[in-house]
PDB file of N, CA, C and O in Angstrom:
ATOM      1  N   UNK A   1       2.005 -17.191  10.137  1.00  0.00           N
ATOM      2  CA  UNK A   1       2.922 -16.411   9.350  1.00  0.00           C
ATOM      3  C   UNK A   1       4.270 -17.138   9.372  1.00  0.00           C
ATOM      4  O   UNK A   1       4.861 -17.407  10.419  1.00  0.00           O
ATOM      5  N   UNK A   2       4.785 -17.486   7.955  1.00  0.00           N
ATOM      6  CA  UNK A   2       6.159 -17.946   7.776  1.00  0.00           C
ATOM      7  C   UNK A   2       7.554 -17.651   8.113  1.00  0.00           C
ATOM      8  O   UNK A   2       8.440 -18.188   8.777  1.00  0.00           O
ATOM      9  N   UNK A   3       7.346 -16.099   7.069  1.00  0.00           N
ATOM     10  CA  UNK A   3       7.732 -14.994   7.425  1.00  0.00           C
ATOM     11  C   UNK A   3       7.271 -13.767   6.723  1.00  0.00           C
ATOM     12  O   UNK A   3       6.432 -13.554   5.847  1.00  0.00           O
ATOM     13  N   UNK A   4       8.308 -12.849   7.569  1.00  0.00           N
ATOM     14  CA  UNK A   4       7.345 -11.594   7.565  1.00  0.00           C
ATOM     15  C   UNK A   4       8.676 -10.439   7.471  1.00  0.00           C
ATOM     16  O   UNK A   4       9.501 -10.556   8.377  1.00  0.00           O
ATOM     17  N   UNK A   5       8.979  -9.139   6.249  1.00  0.00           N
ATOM     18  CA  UNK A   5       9.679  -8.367   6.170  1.00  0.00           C
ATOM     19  C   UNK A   5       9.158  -7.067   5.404  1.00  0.00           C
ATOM     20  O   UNK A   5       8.411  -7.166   4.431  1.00  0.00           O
ATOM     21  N   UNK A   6       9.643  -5.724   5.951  1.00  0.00           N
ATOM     22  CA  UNK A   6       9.205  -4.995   5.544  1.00  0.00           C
ATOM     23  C   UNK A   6       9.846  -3.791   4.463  1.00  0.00           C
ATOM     24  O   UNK A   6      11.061  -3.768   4.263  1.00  0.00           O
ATOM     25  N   UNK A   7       8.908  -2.780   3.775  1.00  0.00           N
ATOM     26  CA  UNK A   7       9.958  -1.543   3.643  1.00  0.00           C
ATOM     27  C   UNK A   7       9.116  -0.500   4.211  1.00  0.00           C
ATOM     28  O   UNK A   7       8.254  -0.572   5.086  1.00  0.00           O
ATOM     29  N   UNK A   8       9.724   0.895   3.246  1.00  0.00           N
ATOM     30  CA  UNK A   8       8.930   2.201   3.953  1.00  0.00           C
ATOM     31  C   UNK A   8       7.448   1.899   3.769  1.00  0.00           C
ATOM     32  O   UNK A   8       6.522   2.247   4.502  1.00  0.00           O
ATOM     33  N   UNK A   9       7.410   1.311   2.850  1.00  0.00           N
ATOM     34  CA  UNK A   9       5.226   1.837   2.622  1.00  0.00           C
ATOM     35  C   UNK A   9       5.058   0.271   2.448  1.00  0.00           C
ATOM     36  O   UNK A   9       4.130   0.133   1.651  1.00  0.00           O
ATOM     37  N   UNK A  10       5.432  -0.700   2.748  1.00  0.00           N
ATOM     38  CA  UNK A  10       4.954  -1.827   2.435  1.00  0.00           C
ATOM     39  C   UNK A  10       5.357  -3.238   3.160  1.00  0.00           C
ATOM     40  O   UNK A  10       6.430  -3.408   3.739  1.00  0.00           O
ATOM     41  N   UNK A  11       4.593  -3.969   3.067  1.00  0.00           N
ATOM     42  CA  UNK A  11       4.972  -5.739   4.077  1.00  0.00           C
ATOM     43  C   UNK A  11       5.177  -6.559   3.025  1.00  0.00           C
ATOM     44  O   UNK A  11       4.677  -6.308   1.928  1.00  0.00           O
ATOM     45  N   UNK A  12       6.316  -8.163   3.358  1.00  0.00           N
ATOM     46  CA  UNK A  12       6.030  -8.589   2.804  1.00  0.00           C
ATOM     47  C   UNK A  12       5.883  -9.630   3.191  1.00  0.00           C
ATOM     48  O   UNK A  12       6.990  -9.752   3.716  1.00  0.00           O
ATOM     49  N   UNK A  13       5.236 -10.849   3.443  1.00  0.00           N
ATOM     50  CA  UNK A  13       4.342 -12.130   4.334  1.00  0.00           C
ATOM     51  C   UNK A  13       4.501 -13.242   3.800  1.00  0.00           C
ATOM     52  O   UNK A  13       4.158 -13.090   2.627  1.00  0.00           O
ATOM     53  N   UNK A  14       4.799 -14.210   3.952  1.00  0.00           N
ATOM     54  CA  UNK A  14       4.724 -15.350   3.875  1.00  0.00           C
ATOM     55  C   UNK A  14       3.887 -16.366   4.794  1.00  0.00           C
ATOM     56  O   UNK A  14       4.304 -17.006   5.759  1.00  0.00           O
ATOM     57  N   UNK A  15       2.270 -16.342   4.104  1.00  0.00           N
ATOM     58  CA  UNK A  15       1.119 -17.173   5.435  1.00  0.00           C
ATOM     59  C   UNK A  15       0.870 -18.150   4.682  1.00  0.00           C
ATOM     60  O   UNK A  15       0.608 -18.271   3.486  1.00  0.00           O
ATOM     61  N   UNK A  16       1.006 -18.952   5.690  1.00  0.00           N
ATOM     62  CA  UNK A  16       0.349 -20.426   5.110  1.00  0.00           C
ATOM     63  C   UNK A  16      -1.198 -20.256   5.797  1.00  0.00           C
ATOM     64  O   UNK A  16      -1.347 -20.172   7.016  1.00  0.00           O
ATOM     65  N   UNK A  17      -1.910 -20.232   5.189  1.00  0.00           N
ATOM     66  CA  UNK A  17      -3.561 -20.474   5.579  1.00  0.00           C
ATOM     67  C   UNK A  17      -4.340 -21.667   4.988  1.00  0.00           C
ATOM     68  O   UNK A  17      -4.116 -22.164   3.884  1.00  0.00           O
ATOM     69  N   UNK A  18      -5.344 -22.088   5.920  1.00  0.00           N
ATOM     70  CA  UNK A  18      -6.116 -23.243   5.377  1.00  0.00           C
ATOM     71  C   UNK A  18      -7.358 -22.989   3.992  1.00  0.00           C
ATOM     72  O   UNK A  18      -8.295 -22.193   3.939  1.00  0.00           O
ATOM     73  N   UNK A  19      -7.042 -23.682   3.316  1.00  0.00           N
ATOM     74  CA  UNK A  19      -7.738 -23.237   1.938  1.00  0.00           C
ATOM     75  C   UNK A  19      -9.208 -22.920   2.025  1.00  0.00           C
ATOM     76  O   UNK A  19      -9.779 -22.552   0.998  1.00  0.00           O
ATOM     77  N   UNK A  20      -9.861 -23.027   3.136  1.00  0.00           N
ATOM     78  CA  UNK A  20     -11.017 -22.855   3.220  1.00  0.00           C
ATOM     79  C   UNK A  20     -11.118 -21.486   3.103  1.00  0.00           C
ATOM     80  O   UNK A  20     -11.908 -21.016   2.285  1.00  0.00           O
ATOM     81  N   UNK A  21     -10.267 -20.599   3.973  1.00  0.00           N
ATOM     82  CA  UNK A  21     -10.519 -19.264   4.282  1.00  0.00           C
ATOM     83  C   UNK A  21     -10.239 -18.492   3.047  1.00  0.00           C
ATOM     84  O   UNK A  21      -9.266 -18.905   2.416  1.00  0.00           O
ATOM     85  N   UNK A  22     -10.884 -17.432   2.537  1.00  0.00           N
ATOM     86  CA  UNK A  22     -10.470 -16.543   1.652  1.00  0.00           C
ATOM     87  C   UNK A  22      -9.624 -15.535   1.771  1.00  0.00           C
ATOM     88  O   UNK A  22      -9.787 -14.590   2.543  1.00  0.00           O
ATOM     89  N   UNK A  23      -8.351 -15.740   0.749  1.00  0.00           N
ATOM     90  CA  UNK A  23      -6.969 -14.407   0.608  1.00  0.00           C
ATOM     91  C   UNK A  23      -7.708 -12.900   1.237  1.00  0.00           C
ATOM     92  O   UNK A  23      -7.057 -12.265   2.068  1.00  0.00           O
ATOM     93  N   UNK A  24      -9.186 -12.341   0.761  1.00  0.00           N
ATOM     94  CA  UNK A  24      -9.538 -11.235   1.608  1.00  0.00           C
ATOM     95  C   UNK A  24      -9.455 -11.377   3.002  1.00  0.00           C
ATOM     96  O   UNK A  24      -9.070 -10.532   3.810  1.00  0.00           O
ATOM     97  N   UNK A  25      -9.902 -12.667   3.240  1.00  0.00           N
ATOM     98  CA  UNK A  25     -10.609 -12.685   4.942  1.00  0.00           C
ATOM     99  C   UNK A  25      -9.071 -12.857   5.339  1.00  0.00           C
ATOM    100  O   UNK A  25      -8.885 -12.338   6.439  1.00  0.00           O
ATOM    101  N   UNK A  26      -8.257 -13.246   4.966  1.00  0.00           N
ATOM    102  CA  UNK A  26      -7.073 -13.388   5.683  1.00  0.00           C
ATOM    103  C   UNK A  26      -6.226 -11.985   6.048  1.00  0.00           C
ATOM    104  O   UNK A  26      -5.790 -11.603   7.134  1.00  0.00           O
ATOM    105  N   UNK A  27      -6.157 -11.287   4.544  1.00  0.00           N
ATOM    106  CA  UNK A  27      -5.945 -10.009   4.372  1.00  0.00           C
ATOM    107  C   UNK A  27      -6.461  -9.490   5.804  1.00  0.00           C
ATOM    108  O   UNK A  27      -5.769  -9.063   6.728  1.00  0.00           O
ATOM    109  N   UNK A  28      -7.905  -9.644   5.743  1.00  0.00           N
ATOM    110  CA  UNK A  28      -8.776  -8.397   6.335  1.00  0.00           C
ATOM    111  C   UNK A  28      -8.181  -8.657   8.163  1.00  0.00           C
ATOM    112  O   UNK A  28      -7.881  -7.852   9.044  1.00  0.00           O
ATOM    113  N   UNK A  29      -8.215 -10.096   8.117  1.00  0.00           N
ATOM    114  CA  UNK A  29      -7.841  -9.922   9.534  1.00  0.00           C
ATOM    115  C   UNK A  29      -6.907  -9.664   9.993  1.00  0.00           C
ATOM    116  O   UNK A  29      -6.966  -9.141  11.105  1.00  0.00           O
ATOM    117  N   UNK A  30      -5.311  -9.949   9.245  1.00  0.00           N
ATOM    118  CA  UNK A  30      -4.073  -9.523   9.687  1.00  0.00           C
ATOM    119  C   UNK A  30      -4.002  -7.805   9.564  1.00  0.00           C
ATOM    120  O   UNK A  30      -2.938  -7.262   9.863  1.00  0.00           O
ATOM    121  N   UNK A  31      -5.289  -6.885   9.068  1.00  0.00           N
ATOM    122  CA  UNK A  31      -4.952  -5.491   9.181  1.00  0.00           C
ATOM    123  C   UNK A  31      -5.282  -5.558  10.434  1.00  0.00           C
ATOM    124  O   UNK A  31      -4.630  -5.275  11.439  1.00  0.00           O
ATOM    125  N   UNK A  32      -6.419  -5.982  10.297  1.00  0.00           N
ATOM    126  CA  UNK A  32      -7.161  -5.461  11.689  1.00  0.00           C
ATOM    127  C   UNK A  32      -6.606  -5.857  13.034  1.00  0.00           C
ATOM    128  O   UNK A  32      -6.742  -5.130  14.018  1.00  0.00           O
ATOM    129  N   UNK A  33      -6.054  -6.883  13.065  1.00  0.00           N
ATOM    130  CA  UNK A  33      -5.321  -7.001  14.149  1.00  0.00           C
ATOM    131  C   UNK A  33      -3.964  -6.393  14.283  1.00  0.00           C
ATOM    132  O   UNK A  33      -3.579  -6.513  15.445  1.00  0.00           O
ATOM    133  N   UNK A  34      -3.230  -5.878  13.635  1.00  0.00           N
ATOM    134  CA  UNK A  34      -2.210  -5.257  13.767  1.00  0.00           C
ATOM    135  C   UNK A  34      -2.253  -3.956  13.928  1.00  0.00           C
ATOM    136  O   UNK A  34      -1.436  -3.353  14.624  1.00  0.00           O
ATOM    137  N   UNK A  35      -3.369  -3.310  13.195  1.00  0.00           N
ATOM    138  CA  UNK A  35      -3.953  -2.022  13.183  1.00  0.00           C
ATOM    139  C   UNK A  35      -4.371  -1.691  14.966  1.00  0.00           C
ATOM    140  O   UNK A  35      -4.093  -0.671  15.596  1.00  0.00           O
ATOM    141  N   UNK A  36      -5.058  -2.833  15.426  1.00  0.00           N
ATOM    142  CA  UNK A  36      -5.647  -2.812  16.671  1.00  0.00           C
ATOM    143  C   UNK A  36      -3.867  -2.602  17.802  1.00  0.00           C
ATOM    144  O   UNK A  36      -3.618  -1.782  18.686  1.00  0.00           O
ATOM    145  N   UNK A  37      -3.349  -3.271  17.459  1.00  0.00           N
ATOM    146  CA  UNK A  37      -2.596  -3.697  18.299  1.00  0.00           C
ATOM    147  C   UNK A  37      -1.219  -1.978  18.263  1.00  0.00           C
ATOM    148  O   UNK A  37      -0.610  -1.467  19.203  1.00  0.00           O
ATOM    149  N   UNK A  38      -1.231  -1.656  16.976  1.00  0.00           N
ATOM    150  CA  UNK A  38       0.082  -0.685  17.136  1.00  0.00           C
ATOM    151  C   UNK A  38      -1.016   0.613  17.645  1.00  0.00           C
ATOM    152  O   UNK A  38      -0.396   1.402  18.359  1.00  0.00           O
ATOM    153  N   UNK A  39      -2.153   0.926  17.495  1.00  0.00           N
ATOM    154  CA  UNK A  39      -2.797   2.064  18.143  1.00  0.00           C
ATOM    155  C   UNK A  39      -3.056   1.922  19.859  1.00  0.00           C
ATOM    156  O   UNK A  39      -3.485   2.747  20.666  1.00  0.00           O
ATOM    157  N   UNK A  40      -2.521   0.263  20.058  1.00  0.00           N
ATOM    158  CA  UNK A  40      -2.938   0.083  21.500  1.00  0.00           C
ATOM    159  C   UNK A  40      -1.363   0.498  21.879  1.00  0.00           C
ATOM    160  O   UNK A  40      -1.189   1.284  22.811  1.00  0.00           O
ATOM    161  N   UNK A  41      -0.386   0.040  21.254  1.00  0.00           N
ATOM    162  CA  UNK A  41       0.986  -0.302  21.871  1.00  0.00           C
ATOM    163  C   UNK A  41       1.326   1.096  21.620  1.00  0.00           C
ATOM    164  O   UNK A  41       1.947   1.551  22.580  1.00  0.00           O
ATOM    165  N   UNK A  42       1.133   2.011  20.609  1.00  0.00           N
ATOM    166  CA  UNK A  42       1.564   3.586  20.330  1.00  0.00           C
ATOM    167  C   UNK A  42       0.471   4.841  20.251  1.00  0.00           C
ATOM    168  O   UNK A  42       0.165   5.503  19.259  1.00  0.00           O
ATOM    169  N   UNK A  43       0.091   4.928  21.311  1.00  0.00           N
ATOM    170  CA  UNK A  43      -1.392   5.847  21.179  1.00  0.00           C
ATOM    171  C   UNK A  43      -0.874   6.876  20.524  1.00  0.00           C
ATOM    172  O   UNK A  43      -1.415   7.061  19.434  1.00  0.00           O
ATOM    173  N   UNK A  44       0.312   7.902  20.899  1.00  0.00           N
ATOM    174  CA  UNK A  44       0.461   8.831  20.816  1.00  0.00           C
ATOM    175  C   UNK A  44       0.911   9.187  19.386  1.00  0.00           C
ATOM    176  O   UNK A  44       0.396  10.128  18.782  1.00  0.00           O
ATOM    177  N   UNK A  45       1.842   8.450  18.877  1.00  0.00           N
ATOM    178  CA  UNK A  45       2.285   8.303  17.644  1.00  0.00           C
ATOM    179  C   UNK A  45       1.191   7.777  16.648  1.00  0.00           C
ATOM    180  O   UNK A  45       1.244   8.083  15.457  1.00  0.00           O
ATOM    181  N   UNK A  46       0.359   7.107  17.077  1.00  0.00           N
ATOM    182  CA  UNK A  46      -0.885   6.891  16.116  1.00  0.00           C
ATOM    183  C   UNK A  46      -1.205   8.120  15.914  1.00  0.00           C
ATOM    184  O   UNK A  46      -0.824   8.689  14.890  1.00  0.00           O
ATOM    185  N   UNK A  47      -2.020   8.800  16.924  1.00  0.00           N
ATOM    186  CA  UNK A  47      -2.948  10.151  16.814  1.00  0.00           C
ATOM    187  C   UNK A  47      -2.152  11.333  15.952  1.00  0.00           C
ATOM    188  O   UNK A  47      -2.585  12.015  15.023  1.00  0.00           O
ATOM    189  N   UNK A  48      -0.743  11.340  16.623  1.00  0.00           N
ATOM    190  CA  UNK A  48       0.095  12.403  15.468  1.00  0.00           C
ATOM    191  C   UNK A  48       0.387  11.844  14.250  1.00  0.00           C
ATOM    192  O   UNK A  48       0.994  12.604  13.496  1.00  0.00           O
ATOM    193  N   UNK A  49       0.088  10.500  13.728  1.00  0.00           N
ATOM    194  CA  UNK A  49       0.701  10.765  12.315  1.00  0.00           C
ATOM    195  C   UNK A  49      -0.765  10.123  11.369  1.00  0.00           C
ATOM    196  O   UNK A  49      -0.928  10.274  10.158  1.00  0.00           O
ATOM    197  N   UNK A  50      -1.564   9.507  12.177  1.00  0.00           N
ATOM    198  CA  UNK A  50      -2.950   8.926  11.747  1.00  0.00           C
ATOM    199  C   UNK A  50      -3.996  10.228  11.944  1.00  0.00           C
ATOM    200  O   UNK A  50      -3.958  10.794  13.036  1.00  0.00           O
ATOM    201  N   UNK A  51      -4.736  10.619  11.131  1.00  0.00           N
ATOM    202  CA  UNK A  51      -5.868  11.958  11.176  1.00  0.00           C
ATOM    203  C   UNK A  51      -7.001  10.867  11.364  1.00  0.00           C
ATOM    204  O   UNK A  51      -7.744  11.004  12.336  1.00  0.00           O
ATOM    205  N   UNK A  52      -7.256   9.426  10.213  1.00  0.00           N
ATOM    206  CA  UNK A  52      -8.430   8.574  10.236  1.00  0.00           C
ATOM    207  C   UNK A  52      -7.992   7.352  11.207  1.00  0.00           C
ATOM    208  O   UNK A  52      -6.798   7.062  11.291  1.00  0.00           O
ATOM    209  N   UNK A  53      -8.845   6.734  11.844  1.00  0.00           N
ATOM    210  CA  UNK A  53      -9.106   5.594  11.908  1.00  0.00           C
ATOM    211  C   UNK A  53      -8.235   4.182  11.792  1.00  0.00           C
ATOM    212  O   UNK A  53      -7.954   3.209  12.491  1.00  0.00           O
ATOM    213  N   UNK A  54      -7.893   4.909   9.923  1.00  0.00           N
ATOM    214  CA  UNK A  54      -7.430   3.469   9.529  1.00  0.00           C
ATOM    215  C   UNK A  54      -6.156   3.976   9.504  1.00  0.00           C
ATOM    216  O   UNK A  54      -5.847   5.167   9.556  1.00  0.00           O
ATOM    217  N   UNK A  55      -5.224   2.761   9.401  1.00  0.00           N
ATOM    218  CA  UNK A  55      -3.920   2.268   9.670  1.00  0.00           C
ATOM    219  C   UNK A  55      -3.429   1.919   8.782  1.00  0.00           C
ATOM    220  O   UNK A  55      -2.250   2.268   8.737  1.00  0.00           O
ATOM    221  N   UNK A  56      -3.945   1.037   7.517  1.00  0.00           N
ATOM    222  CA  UNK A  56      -3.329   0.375   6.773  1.00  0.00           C
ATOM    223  C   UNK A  56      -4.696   1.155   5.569  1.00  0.00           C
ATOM    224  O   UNK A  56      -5.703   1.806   5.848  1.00  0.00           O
ATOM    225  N   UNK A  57      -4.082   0.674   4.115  1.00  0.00           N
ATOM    226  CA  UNK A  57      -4.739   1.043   3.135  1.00  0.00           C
ATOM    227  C   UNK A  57      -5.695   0.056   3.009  1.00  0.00           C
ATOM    228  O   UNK A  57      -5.533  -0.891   3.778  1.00  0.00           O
ATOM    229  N   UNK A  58      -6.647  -0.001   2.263  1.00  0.00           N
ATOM    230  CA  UNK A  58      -7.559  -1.475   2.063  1.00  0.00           C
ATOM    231  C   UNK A  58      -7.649  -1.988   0.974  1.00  0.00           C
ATOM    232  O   UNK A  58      -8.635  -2.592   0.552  1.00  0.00           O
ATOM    233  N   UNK A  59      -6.246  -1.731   0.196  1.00  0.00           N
ATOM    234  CA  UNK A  59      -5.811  -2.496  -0.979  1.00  0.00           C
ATOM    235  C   UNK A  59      -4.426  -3.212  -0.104  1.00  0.00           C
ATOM    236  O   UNK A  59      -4.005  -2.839   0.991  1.00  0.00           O
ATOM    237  N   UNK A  60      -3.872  -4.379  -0.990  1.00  0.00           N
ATOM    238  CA  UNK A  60      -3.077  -5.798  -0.998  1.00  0.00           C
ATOM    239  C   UNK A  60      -2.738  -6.145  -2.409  1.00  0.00           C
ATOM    240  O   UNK A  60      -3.189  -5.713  -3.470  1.00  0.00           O
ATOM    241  N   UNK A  61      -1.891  -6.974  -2.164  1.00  0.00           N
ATOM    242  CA  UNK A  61      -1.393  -7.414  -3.553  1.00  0.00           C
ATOM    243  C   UNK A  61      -1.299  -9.145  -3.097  1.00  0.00           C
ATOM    244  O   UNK A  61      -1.028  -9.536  -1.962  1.00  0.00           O
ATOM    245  N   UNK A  62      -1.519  -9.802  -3.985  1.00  0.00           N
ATOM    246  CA  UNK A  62      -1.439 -11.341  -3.425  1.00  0.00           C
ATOM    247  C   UNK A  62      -0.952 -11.737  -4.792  1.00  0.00           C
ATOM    248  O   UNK A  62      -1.187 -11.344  -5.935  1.00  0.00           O
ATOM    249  N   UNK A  63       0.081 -12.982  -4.067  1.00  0.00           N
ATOM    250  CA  UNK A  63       0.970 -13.657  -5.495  1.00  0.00           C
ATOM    251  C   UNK A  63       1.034 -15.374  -4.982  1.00  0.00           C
ATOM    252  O   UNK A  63       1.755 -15.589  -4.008  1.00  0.00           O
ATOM    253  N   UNK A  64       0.536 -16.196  -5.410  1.00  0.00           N
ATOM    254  CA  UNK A  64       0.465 -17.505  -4.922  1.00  0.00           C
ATOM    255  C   UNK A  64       1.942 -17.691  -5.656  1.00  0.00           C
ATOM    256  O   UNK A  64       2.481 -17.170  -6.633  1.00  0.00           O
ATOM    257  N   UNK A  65       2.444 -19.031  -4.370  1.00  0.00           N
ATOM    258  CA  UNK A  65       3.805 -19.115  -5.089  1.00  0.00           C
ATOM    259  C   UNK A  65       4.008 -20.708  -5.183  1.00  0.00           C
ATOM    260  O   UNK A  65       4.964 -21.433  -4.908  1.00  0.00           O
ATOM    261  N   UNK A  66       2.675 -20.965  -5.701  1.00  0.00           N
ATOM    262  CA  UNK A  66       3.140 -22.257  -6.473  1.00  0.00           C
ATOM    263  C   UNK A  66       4.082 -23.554  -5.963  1.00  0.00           C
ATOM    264  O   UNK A  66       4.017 -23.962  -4.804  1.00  0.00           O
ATOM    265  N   UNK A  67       4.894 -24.102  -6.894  1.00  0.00           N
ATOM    266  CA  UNK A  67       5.444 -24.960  -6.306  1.00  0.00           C
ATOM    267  C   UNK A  67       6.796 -24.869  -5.850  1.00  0.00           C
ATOM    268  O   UNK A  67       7.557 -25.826  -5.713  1.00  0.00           O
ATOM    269  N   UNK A  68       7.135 -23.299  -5.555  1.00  0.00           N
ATOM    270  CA  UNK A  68       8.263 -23.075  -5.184  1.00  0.00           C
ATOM    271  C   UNK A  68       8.809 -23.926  -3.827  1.00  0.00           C
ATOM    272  O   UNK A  68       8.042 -24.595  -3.134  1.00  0.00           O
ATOM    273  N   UNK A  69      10.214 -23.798  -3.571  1.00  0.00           N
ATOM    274  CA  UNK A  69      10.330 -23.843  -2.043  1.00  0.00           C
ATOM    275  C   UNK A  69      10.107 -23.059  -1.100  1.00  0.00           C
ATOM    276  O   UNK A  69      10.424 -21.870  -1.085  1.00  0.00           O
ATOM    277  N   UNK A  70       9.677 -23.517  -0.442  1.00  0.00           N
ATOM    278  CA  UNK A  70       9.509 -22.497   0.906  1.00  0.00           C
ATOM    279  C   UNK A  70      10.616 -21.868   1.483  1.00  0.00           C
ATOM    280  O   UNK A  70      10.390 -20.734   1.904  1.00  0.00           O
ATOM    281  N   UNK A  71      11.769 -22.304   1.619  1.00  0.00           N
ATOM    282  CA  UNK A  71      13.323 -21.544   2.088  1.00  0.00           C
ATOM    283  C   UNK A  71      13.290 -20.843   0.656  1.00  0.00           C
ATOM    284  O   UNK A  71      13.598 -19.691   0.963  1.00  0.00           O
ATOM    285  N   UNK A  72      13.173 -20.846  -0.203  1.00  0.00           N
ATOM    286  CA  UNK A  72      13.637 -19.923  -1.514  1.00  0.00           C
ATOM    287  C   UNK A  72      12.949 -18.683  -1.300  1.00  0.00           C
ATOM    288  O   UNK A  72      13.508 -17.606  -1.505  1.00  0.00           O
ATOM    289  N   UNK A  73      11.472 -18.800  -0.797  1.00  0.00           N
ATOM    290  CA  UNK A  73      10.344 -18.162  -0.590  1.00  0.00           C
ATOM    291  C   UNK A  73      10.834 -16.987   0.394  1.00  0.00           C
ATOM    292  O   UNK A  73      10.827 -15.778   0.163  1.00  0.00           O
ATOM    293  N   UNK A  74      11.449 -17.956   2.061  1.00  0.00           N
ATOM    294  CA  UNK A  74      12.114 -16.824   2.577  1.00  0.00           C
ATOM    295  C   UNK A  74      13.167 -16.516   2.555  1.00  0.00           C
ATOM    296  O   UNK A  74      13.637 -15.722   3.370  1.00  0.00           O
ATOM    297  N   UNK A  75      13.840 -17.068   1.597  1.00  0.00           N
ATOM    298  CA  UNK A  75      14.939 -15.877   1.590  1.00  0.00           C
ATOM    299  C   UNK A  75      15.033 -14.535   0.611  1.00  0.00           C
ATOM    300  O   UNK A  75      15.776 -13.555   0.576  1.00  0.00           O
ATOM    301  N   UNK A  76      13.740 -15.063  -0.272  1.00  0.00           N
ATOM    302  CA  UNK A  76      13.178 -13.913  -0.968  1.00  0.00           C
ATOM    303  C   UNK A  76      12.568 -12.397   0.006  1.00  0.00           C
ATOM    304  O   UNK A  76      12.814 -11.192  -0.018  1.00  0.00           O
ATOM    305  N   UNK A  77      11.809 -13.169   0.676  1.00  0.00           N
ATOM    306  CA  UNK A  77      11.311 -11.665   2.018  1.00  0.00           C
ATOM    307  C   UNK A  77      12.544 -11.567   2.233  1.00  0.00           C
ATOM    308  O   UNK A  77      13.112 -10.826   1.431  1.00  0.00           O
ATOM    309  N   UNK A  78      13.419 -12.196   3.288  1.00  0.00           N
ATOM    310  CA  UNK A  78      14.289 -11.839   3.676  1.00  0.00           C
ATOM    311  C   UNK A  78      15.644 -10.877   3.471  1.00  0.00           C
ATOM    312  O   UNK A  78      16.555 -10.467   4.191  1.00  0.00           O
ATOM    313  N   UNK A  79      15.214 -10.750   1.964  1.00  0.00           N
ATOM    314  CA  UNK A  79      16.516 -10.212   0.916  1.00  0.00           C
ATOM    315  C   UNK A  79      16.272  -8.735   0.800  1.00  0.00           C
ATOM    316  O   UNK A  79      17.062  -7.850   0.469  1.00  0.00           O
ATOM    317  N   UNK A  80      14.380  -8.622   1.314  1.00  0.00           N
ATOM    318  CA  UNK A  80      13.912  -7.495   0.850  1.00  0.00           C
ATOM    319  C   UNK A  80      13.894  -6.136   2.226  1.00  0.00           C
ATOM    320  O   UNK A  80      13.300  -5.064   2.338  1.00  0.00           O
ATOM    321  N   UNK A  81      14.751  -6.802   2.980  1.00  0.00           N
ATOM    322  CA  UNK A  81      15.265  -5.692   4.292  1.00  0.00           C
ATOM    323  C   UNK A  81      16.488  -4.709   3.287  1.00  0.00           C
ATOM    324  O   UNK A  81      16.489  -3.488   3.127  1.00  0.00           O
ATOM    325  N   UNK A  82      17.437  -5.711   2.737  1.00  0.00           N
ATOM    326  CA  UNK A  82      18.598  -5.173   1.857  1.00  0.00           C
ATOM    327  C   UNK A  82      18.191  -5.632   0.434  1.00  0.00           C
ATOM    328  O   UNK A  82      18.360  -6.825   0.182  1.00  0.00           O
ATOM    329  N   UNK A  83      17.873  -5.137  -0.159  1.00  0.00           N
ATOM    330  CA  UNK A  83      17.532  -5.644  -1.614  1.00  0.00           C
ATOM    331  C   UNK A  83      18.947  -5.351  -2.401  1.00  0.00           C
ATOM    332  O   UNK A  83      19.469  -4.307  -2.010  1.00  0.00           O
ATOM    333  N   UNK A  84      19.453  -5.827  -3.106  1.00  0.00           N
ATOM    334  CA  UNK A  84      20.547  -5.837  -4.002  1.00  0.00           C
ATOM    335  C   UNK A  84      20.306  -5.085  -5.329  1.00  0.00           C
ATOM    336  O   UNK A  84      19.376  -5.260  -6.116  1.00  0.00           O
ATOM    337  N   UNK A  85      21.423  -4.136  -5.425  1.00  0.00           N
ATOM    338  CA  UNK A  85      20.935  -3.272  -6.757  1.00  0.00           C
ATOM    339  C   UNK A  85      21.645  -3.937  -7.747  1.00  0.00           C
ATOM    340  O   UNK A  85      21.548  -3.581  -8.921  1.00  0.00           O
TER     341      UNK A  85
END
């Protein structure tokens, strides 16, 4: 992970992955491990605000970014803590 910023209902990531692996499988594993990890690190707060299982939705949005720069890239996440109206 490049970088990484968030809002209320959503992430936004910057991963460099090896082209072999597929955008799902990458997807699938950064839920699951994070999913794993905040029900380990917050039991209690999981159980009160989680009724299922899951943690994250099992939809994504993916945007390849081409031949941009990579600093342009993060300062794009980065902008999106304070987004500018």
């Amino acid at each position: 992970m490049m970088e990484c910023s968030g809002e209320a209902d959503h992430l936004h990531l910057l991963v460099d992955f090896h082209p072999k692996h597929s955008i799902s499988a990458v997807a699938g594993s950064l839920k699951a491990a994070t999913s794993r990890m905040v029900k380990k690190e917050f039991p209690v707060e999981f159980a009160k605000w989680y009724s299922k299982q899951s943690f994250w939705s099992g939809s994504y949005y993916v945007a390849s970014s081409g031949g941009a720069p990579i600093e342009k890239l993060k300062e794009y996440i980065k902008s999106q803590d304070n987004p500018i109206d």
